[in-house]
mmCIF file as Biopython writes it, N, C-alpha, C and O atoms, coordinates in Angstrom:
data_model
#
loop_
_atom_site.group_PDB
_atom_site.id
_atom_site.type_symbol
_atom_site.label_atom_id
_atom_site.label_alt_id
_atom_site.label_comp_id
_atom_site.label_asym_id
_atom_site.label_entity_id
_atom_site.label_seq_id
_atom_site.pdbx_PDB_ins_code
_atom_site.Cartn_x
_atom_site.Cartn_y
_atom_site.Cartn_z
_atom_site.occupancy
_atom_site.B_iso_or_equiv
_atom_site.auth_seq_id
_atom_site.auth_asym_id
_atom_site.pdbx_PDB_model_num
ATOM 1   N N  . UNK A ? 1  ? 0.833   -1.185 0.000  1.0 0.0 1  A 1 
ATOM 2   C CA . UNK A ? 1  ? 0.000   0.000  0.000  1.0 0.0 1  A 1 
ATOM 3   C C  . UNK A ? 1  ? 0.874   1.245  0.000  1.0 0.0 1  A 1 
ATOM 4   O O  . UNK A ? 1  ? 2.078   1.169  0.248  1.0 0.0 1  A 1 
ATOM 5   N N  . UNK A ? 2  ? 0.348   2.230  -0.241 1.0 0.0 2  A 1 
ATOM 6   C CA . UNK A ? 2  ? 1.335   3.873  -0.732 1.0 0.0 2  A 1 
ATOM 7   C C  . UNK A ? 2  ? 0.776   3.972  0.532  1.0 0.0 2  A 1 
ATOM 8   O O  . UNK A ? 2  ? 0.100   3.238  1.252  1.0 0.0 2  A 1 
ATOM 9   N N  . UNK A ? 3  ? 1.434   5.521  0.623  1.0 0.0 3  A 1 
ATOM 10  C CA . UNK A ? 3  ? 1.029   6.409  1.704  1.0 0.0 3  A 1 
ATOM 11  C C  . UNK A ? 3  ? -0.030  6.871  1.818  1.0 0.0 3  A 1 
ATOM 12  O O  . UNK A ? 3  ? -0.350  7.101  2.984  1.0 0.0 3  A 1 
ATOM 13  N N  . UNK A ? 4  ? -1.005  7.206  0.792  1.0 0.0 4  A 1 
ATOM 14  C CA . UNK A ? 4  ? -2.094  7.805  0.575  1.0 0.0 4  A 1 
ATOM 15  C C  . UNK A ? 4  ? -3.556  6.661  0.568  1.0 0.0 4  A 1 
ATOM 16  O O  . UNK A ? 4  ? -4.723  7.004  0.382  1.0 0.0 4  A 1 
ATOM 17  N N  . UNK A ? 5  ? -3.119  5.457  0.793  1.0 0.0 5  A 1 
ATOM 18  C CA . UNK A ? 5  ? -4.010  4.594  1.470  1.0 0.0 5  A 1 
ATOM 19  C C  . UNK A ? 5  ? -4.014  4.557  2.403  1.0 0.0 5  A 1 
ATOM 20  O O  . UNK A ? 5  ? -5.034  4.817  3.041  1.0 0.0 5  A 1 
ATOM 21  N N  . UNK A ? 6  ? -2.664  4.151  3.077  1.0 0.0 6  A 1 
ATOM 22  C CA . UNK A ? 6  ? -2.422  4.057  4.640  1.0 0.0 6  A 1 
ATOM 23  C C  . UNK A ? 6  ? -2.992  5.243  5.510  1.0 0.0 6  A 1 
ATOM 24  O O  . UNK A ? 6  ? -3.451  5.104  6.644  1.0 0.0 6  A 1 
ATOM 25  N N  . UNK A ? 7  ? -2.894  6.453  4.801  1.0 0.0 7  A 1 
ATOM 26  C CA . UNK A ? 7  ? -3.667  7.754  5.313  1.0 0.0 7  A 1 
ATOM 27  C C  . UNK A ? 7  ? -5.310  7.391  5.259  1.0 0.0 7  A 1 
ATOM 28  O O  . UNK A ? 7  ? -5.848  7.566  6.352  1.0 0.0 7  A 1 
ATOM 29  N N  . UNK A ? 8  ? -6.105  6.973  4.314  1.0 0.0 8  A 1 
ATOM 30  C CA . UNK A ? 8  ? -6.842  6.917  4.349  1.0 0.0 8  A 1 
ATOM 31  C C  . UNK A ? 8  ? -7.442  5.954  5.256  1.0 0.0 8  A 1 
ATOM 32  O O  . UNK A ? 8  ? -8.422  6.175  5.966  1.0 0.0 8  A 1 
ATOM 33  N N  . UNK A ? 9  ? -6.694  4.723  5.173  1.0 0.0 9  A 1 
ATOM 34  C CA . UNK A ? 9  ? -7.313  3.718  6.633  1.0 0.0 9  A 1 
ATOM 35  C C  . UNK A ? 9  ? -7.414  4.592  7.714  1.0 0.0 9  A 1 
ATOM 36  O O  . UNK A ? 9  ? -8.536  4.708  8.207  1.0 0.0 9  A 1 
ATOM 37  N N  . UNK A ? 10 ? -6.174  5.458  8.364  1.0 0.0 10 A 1 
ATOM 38  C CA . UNK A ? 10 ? -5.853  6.105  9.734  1.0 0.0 10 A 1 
ATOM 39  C C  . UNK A ? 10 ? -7.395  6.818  9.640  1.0 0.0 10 A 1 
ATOM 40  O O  . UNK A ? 10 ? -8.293  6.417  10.381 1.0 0.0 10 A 1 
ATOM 41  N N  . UNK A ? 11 ? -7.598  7.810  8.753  1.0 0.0 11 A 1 
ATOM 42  C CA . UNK A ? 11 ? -8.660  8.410  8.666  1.0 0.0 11 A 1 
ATOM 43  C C  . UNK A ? 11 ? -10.049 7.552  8.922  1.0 0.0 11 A 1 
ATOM 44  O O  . UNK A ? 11 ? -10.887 7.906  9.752  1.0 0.0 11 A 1 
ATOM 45  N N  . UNK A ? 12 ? -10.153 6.587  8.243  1.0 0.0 12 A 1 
ATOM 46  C CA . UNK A ? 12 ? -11.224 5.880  8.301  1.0 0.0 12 A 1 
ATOM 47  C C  . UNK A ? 12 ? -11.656 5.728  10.042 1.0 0.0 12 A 1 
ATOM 48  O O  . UNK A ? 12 ? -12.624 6.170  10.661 1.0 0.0 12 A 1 
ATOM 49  N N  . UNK A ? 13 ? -10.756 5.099  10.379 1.0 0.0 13 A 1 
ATOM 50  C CA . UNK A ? 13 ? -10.669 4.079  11.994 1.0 0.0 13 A 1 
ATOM 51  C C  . UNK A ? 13 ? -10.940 5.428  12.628 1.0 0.0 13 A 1 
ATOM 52  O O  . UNK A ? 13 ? -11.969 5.334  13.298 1.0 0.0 13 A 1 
ATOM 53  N N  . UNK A ? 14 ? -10.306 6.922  12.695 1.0 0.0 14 A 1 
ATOM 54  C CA . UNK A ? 14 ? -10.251 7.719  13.582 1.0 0.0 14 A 1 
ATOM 55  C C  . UNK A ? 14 ? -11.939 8.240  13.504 1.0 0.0 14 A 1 
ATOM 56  O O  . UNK A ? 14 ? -12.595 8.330  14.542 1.0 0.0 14 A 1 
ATOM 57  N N  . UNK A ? 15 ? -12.452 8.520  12.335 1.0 0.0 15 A 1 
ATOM 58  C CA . UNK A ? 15 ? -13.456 8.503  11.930 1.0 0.0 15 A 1 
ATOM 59  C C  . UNK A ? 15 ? -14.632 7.645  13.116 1.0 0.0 15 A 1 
ATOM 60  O O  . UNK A ? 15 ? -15.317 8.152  14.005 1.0 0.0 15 A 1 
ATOM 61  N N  . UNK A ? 16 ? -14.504 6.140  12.675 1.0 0.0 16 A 1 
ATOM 62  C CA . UNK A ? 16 ? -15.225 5.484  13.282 1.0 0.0 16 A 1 
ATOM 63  C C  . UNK A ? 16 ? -15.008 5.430  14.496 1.0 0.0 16 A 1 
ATOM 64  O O  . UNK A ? 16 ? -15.984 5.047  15.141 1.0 0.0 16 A 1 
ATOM 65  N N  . UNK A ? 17 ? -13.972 5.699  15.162 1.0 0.0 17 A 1 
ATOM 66  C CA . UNK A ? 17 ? -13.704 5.677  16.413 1.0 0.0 17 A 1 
ATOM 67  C C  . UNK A ? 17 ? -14.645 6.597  17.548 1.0 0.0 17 A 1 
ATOM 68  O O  . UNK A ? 17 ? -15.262 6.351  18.585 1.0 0.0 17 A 1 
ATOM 69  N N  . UNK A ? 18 ? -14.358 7.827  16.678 1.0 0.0 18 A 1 
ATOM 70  C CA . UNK A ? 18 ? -15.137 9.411  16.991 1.0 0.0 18 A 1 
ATOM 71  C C  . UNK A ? 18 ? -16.423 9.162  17.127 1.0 0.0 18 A 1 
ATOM 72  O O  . UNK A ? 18 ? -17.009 9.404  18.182 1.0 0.0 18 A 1 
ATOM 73  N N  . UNK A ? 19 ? -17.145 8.533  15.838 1.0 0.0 19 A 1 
ATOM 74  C CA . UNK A ? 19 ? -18.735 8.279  15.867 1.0 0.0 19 A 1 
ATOM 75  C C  . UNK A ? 19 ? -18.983 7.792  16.739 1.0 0.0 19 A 1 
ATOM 76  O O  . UNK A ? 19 ? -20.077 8.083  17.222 1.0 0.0 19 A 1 
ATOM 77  N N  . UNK A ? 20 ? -18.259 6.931  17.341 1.0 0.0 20 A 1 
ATOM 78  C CA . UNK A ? 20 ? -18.189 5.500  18.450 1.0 0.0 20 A 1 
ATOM 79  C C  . UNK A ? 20 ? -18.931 6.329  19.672 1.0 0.0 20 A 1 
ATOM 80  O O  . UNK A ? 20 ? -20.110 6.458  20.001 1.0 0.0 20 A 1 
ATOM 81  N N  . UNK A ? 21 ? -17.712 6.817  20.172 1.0 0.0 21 A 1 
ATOM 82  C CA . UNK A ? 21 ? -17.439 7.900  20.995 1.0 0.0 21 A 1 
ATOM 83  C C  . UNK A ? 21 ? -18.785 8.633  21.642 1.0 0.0 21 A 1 
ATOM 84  O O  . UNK A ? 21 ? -19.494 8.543  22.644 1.0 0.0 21 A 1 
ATOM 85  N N  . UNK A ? 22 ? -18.667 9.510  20.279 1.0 0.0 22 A 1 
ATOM 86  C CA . UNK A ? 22 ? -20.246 10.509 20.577 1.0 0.0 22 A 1 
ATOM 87  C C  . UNK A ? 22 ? -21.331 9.581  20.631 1.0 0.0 22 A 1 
ATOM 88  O O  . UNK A ? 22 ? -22.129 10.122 21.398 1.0 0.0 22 A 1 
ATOM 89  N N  . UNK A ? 23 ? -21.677 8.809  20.365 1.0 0.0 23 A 1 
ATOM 90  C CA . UNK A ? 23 ? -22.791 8.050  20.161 1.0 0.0 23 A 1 
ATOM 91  C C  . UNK A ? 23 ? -22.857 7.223  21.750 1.0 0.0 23 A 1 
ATOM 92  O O  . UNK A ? 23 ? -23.924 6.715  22.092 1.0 0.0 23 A 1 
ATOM 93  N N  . UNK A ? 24 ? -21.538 7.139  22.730 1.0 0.0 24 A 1 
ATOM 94  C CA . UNK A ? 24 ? -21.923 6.465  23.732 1.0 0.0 24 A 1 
ATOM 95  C C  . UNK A ? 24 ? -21.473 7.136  24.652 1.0 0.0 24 A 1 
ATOM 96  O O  . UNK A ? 24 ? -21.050 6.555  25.652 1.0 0.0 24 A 1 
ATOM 97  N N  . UNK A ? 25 ? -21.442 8.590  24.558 1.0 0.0 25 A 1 
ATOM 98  C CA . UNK A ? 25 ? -21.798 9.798  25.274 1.0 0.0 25 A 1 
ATOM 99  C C  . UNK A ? 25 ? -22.960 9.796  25.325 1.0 0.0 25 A 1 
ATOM 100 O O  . UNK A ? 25 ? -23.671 9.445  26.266 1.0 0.0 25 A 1 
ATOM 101 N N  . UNK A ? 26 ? -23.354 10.322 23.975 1.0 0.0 26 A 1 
ATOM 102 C CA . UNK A ? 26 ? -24.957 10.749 24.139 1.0 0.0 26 A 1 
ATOM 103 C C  . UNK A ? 26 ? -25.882 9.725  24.521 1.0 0.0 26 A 1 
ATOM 104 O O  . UNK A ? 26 ? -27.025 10.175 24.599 1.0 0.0 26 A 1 
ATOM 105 N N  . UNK A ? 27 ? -25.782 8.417  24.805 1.0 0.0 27 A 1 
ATOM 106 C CA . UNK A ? 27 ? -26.540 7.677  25.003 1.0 0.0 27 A 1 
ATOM 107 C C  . UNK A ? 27 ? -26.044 7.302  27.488 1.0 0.0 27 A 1 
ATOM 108 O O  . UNK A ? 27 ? -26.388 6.570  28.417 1.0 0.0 27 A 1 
ATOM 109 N N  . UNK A ? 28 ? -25.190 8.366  27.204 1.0 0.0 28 A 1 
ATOM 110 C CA . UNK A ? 28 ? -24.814 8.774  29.047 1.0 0.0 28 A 1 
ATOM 111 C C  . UNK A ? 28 ? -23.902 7.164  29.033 1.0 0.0 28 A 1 
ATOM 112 O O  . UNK A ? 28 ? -23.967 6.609  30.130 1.0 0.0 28 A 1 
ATOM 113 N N  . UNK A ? 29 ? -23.293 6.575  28.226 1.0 0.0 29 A 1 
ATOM 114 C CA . UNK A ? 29 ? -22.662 5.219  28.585 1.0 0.0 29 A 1 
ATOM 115 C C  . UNK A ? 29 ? -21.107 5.667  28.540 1.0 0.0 29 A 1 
ATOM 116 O O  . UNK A ? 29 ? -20.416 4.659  28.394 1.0 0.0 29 A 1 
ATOM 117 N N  . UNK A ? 30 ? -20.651 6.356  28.585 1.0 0.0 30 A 1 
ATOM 118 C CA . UNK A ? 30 ? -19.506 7.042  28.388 1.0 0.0 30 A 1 
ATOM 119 C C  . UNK A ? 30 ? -19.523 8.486  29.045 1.0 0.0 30 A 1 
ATOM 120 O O  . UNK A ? 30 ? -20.579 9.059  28.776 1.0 0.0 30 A 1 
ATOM 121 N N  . UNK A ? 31 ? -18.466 9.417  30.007 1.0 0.0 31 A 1 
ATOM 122 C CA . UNK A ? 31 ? -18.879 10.520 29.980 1.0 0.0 31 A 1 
ATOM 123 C C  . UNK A ? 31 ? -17.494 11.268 29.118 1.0 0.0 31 A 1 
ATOM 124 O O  . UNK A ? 31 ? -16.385 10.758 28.963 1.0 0.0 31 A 1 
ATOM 125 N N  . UNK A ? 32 ? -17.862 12.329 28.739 1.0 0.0 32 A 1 
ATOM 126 C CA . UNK A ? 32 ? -16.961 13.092 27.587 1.0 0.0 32 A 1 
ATOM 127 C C  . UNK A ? 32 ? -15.791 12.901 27.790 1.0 0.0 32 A 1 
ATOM 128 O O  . UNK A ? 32 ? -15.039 12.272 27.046 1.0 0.0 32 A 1 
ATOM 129 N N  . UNK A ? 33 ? -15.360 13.698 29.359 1.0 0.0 33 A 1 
ATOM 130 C CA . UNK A ? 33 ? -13.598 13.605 29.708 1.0 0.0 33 A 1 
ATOM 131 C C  . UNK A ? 33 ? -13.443 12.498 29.528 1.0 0.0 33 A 1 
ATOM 132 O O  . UNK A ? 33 ? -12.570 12.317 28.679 1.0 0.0 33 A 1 
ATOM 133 N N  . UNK A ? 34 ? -14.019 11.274 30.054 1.0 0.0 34 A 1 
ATOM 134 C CA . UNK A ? 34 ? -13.484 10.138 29.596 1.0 0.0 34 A 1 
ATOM 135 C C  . UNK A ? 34 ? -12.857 9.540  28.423 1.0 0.0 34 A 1 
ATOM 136 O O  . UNK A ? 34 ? -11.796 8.917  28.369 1.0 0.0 34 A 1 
ATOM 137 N N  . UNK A ? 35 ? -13.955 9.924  27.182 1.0 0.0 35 A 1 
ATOM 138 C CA . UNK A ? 35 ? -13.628 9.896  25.956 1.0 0.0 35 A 1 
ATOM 139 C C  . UNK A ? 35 ? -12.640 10.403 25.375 1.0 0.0 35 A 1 
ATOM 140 O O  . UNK A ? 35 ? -11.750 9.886  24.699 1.0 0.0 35 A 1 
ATOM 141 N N  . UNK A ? 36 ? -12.909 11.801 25.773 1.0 0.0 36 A 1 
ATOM 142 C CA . UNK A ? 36 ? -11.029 12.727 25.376 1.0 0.0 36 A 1 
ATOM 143 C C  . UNK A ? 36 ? -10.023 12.113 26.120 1.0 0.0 36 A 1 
ATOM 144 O O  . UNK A ? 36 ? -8.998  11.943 25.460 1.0 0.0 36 A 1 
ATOM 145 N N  . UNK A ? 37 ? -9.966  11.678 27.409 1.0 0.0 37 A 1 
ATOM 146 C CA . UNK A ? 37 ? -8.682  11.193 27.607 1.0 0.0 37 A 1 
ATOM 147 C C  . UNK A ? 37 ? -8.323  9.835  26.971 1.0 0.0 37 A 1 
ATOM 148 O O  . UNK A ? 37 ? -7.164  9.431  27.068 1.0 0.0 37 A 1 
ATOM 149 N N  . UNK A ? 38 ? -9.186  9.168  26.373 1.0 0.0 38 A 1 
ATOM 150 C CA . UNK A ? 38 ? -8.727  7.926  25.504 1.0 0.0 38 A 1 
ATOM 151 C C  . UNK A ? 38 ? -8.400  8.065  24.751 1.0 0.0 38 A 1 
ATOM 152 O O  . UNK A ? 38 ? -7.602  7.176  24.452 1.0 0.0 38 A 1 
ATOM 153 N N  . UNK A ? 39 ? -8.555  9.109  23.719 1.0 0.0 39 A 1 
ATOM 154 C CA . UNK A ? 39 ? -8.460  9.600  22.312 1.0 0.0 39 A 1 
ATOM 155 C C  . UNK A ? 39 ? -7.528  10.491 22.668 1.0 0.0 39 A 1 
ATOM 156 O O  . UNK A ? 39 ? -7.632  11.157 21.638 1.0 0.0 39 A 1 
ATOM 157 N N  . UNK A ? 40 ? -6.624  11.105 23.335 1.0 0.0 40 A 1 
ATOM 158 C CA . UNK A ? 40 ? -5.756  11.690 23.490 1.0 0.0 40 A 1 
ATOM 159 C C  . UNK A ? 40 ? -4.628  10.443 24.201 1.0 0.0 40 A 1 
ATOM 160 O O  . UNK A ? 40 ? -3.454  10.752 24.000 1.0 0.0 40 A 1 
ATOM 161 N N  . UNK A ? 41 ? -4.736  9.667  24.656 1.0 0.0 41 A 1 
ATOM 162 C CA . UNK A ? 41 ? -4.163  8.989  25.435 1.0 0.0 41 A 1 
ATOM 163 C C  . UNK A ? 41 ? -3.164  8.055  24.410 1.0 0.0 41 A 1 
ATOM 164 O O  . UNK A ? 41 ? -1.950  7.959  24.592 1.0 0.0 41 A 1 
ATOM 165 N N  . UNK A ? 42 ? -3.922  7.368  23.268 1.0 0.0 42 A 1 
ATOM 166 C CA . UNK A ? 42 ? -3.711  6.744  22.253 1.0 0.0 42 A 1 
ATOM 167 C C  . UNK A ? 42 ? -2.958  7.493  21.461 1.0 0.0 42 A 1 
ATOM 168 O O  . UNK A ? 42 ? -1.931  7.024  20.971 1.0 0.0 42 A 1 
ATOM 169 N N  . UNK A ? 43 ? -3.472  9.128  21.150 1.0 0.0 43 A 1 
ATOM 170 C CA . UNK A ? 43 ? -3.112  9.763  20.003 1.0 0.0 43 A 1 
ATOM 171 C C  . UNK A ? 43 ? -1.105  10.215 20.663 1.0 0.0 43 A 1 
ATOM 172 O O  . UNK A ? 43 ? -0.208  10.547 19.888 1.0 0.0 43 A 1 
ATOM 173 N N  . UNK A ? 44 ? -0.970  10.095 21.937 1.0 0.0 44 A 1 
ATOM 174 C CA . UNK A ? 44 ? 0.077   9.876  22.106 1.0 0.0 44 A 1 
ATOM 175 C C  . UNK A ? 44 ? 0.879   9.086  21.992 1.0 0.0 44 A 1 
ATOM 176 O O  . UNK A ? 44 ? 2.010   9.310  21.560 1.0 0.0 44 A 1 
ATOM 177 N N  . UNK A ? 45 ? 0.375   7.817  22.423 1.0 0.0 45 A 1 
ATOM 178 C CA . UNK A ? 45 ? 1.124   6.527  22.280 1.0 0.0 45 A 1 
ATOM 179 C C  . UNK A ? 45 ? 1.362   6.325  20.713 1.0 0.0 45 A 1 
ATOM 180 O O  . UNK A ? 45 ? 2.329   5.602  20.472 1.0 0.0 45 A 1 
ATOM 181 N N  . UNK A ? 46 ? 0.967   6.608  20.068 1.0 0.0 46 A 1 
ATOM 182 C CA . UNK A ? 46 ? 1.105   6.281  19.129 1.0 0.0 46 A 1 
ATOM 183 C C  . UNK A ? 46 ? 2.126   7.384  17.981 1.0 0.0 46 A 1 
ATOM 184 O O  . UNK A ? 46 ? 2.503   7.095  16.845 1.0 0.0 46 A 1 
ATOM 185 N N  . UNK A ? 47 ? 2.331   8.461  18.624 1.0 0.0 47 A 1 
ATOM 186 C CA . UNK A ? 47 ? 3.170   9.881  18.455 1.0 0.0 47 A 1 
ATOM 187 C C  . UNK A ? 47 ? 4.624   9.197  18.639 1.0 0.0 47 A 1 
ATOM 188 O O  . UNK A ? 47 ? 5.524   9.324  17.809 1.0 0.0 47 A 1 
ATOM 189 N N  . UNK A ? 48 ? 4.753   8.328  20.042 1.0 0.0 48 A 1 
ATOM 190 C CA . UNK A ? 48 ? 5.875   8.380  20.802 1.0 0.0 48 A 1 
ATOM 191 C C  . UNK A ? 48 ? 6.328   6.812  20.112 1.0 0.0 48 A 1 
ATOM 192 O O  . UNK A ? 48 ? 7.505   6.457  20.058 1.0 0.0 48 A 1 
ATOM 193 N N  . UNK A ? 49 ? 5.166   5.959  19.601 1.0 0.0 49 A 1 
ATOM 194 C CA . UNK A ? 49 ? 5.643   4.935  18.600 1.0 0.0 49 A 1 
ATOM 195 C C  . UNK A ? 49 ? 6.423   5.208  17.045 1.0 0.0 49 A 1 
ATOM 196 O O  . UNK A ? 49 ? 7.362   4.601  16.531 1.0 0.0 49 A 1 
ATOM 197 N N  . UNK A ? 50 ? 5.504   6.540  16.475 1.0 0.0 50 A 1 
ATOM 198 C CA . UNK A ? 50 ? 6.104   6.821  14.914 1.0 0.0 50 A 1 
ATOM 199 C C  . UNK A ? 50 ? 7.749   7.343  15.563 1.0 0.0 50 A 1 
ATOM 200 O O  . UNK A ? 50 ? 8.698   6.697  15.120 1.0 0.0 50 A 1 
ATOM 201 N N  . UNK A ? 51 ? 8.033   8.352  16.466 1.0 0.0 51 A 1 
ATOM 202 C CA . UNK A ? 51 ? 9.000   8.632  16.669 1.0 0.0 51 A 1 
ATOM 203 C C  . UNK A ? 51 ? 10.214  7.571  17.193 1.0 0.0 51 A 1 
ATOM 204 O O  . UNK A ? 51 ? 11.430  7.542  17.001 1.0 0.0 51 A 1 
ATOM 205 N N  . UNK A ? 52 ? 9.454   6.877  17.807 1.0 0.0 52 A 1 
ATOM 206 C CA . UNK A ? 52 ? 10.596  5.692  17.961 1.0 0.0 52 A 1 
ATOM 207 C C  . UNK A ? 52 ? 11.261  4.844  16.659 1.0 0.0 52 A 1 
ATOM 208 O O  . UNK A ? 52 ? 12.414  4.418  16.593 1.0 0.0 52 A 1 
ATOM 209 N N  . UNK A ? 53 ? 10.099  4.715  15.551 1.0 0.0 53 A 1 
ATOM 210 C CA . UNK A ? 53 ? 10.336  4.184  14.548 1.0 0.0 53 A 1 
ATOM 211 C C  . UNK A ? 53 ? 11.308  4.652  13.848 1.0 0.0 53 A 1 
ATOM 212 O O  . UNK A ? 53 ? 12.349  4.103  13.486 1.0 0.0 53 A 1 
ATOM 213 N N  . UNK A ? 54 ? 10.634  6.462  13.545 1.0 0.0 54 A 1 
ATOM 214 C CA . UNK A ? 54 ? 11.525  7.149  12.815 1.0 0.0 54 A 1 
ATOM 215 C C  . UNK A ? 54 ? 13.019  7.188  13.338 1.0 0.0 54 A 1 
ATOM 216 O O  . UNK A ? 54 ? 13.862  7.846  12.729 1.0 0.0 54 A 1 
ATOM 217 N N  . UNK A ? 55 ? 13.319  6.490  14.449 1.0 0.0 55 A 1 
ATOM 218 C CA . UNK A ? 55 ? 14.753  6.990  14.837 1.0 0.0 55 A 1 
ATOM 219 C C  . UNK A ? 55 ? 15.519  5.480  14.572 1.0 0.0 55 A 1 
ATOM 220 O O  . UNK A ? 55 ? 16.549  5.307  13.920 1.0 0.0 55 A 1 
ATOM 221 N N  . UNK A ? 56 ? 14.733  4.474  15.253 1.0 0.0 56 A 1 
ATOM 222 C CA . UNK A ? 56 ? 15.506  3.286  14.934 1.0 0.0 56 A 1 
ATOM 223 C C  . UNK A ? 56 ? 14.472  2.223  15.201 1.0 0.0 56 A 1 
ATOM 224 O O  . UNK A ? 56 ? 14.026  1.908  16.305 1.0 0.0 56 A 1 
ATOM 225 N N  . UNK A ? 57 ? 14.025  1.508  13.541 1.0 0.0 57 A 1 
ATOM 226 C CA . UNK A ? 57 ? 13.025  0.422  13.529 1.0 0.0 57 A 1 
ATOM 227 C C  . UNK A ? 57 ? 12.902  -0.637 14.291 1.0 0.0 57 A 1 
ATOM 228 O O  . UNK A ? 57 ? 11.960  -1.428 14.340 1.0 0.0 57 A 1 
ATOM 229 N N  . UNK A ? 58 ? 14.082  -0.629 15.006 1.0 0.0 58 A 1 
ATOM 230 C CA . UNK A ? 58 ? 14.571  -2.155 16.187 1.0 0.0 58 A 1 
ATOM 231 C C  . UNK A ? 58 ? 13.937  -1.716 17.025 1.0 0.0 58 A 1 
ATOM 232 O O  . UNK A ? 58 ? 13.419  -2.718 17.519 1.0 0.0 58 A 1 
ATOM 233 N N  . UNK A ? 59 ? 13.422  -0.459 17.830 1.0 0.0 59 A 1 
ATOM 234 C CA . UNK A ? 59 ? 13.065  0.165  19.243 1.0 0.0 59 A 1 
ATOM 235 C C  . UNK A ? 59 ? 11.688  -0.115 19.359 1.0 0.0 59 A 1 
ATOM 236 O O  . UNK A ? 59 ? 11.060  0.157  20.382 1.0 0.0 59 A 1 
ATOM 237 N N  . UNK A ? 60 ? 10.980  -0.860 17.962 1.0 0.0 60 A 1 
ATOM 238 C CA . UNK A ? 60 ? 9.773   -1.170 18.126 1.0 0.0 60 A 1 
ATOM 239 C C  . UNK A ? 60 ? 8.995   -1.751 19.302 1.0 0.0 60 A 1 
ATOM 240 O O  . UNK A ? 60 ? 8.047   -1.179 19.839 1.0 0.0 60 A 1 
ATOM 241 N N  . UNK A ? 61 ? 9.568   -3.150 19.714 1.0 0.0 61 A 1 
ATOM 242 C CA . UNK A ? 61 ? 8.750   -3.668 20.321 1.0 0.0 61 A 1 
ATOM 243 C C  . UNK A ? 61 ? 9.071   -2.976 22.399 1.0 0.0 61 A 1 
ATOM 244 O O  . UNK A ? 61 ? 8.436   -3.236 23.421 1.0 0.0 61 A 1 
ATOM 245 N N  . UNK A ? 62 ? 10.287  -2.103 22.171 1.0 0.0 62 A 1 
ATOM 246 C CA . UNK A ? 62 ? 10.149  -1.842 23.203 1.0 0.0 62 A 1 
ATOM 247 C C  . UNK A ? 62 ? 9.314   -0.537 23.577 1.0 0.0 62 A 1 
ATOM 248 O O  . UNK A ? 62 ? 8.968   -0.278 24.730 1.0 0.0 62 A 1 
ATOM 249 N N  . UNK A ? 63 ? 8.977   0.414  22.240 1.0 0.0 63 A 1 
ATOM 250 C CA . UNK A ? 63 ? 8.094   1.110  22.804 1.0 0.0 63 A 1 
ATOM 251 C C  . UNK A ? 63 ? 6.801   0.558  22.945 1.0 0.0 63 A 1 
ATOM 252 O O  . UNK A ? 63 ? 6.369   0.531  24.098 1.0 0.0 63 A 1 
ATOM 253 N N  . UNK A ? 64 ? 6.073   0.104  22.034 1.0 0.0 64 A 1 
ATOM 254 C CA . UNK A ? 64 ? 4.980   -0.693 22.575 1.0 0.0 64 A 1 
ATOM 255 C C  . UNK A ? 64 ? 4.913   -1.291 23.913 1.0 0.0 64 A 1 
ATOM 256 O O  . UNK A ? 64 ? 4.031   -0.680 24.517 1.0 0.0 64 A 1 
ATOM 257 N N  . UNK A ? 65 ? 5.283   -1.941 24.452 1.0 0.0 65 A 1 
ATOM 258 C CA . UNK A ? 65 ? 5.796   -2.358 25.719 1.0 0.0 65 A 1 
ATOM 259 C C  . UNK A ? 65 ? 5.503   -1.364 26.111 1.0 0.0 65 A 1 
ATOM 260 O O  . UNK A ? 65 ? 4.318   -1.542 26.389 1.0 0.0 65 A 1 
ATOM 261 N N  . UNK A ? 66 ? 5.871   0.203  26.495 1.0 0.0 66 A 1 
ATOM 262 C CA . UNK A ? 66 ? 5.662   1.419  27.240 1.0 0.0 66 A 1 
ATOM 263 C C  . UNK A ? 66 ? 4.672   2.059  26.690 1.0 0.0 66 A 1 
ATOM 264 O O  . UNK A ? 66 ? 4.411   3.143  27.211 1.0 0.0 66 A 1 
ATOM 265 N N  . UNK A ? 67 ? 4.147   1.791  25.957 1.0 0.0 67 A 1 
ATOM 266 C CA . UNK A ? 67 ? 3.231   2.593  25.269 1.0 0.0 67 A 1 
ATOM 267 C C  . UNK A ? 67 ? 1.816   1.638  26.284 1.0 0.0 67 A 1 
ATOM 268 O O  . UNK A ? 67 ? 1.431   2.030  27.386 1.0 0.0 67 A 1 
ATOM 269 N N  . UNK A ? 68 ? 1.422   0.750  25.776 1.0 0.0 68 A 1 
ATOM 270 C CA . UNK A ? 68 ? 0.743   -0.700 26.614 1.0 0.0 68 A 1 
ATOM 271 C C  . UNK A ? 68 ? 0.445   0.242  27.771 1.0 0.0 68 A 1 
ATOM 272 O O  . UNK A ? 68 ? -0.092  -0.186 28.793 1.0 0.0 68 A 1 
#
């Protein structure tokens, strides 16, 4: 796959994720802060994964491990 798929999956999932989200807010099964801190929580881990990558592809499985 190019880059411009792989963008589009990320998009997709973040997408569905979001709908997820609001939909089990508004239904009071979720409360908001909660939601933002998951979706921020992830959107880090996953910041501190590309950067690990970008520096050295071996550091993989140990950021996951900290990321977890």
């Amino acid at each position: 796959m190019n880059a411009f798929t792989d963008a589009a999956y990320n998009m997709a999932a973040v997408s569905a994720t979001v709908a997820l989200y609001r939909a089990l807010v508004k239904k009071g099964v979720l409360a908001r802060e909660e939601a933002m801190q998951i979706l921020l929580d992830e959107a880090v881990a996953q910041a501190i994964k590309a950067e690990a990558e970008a520096q050295e592809p071996r550091a993989r499985m140990g950021v996951n491990r900290q990321c977890a």
